[in-house]
C-alpha positions in Angstrom: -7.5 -46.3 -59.0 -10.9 -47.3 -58.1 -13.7 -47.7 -60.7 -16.4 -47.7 -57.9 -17.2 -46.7 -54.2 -16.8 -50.4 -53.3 -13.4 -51.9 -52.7 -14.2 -55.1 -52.6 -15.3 -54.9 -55.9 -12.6 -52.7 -57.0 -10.4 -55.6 -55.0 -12.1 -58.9 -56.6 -12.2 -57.2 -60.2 -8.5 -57.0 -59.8 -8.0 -61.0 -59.1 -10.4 -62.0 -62.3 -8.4 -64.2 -65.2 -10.1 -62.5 -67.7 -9.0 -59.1 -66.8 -5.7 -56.8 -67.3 -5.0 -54.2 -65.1 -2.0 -51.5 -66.9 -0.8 -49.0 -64.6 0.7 -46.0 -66.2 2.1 -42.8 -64.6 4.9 -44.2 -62.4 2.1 -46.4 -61.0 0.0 -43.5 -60.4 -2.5 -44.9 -63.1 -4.3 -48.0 -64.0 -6.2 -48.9 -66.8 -8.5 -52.2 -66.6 -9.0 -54.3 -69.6 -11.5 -57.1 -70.5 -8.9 -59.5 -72.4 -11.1 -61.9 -74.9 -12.0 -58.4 -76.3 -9.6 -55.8 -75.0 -12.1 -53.3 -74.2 -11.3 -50.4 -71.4 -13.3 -51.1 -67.9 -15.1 -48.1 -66.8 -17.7 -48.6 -63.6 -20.1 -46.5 -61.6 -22.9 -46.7 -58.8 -26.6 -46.3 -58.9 -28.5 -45.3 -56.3 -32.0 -46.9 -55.9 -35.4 -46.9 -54.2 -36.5 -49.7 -52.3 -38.6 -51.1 -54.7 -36.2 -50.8 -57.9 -33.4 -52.4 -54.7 -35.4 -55.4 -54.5 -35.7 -55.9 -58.1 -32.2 -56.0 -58.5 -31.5 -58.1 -55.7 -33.8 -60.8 -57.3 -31.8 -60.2 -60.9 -28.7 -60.7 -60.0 -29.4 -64.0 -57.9 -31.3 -65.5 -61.1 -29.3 -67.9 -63.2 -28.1 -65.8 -66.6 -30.3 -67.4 -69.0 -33.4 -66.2 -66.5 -31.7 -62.9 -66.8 -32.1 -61.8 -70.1 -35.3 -62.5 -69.9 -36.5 -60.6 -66.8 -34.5 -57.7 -68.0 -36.4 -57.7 -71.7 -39.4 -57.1 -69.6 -37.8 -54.3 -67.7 -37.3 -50.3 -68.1 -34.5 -48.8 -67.6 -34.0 -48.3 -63.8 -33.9 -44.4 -62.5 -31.2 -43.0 -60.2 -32.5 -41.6 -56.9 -30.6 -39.3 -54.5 -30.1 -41.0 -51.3 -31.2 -44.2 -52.1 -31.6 -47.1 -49.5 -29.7 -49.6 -52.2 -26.5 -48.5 -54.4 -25.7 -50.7 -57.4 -22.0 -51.3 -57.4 -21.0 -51.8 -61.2 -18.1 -52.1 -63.7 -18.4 -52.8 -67.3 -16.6 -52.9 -70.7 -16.8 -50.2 -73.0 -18.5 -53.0 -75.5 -20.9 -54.4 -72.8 -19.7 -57.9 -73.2 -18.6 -57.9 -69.5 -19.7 -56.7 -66.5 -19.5 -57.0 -62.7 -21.9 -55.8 -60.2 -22.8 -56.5 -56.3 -25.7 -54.5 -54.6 -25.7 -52.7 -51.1 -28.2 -51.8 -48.8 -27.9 -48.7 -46.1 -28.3 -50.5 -43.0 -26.8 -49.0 -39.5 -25.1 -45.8 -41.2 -23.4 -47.8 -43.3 -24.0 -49.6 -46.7 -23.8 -53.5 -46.6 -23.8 -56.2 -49.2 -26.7 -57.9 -49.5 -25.3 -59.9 -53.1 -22.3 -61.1 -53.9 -20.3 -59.9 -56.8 -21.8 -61.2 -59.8 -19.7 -61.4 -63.1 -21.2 -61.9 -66.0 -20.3 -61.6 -69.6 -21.7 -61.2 -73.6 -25.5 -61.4 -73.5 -26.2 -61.4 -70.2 -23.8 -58.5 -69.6 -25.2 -56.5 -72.2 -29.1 -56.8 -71.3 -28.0 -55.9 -67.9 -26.0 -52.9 -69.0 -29.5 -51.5 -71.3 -31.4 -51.0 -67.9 -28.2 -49.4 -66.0 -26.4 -46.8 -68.5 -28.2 -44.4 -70.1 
């Protein structure tokens, strides 16, 4: 089962401690937990505009205390068909987890230009008011 359109992601959200991955259905089915909580994963992609792109990039590469505060400052970011970035995320259903690694559309292809960033309670949750709507 995969919670995004990145399988590294998918993949690297698989190998973290602090997640439990049920499969149900003869197999067929998986359902991802966040153990200190056990709250269901769900995840998703946002497209985005260059602009809104670059913010992100700059986000997730601050250290998580620097986070919270950007993102106070921010609005929630807008979707955007056909976007030059897509935002790569999974979070818990309680928002005290989440993972996220941007792309950029480079040579037909989109390519990451973050790593996977996990981060959890507070951070996780000011991240998540600027991403879900």
């Amino acid at each position: 089962m995969s919670l995004t359109n990145d399988r590294e992601m998918d993949d690297s959200l698989h190998n973290q401690s602090n997640i439990t991955v049920k499969k149900t259905f003869f197999g067929l089915r998986e359902t991802i937990f966040y153990n200190p909580t056990k709250s269901k994963i769900d995840g998703g992609d946002l497209e985005l505009d260059p602009d809104n792109g670059d913010k992100i990039k700059e986000l997730l590469e601050l250290p998580d205390d620097s986070i919270c505060e950007t993102v106070a400052k921010m609005e929630p970011l807008p979707s955007v068909e056909n976007g030059m970035y897509d935002l790569s995320y999974c979070y818990s259903k309680d928002h005290k987890f989440a993972a996220l690694q941007l792309t950029k559309y480079m040579s037909f292809e989109y390519r990451p230009v973050t790593a996977i960033r996990f981060v959890e309670n507070e951070t996780a949750e000011s991240l998540l008011k600027i991403l879900l709507k």
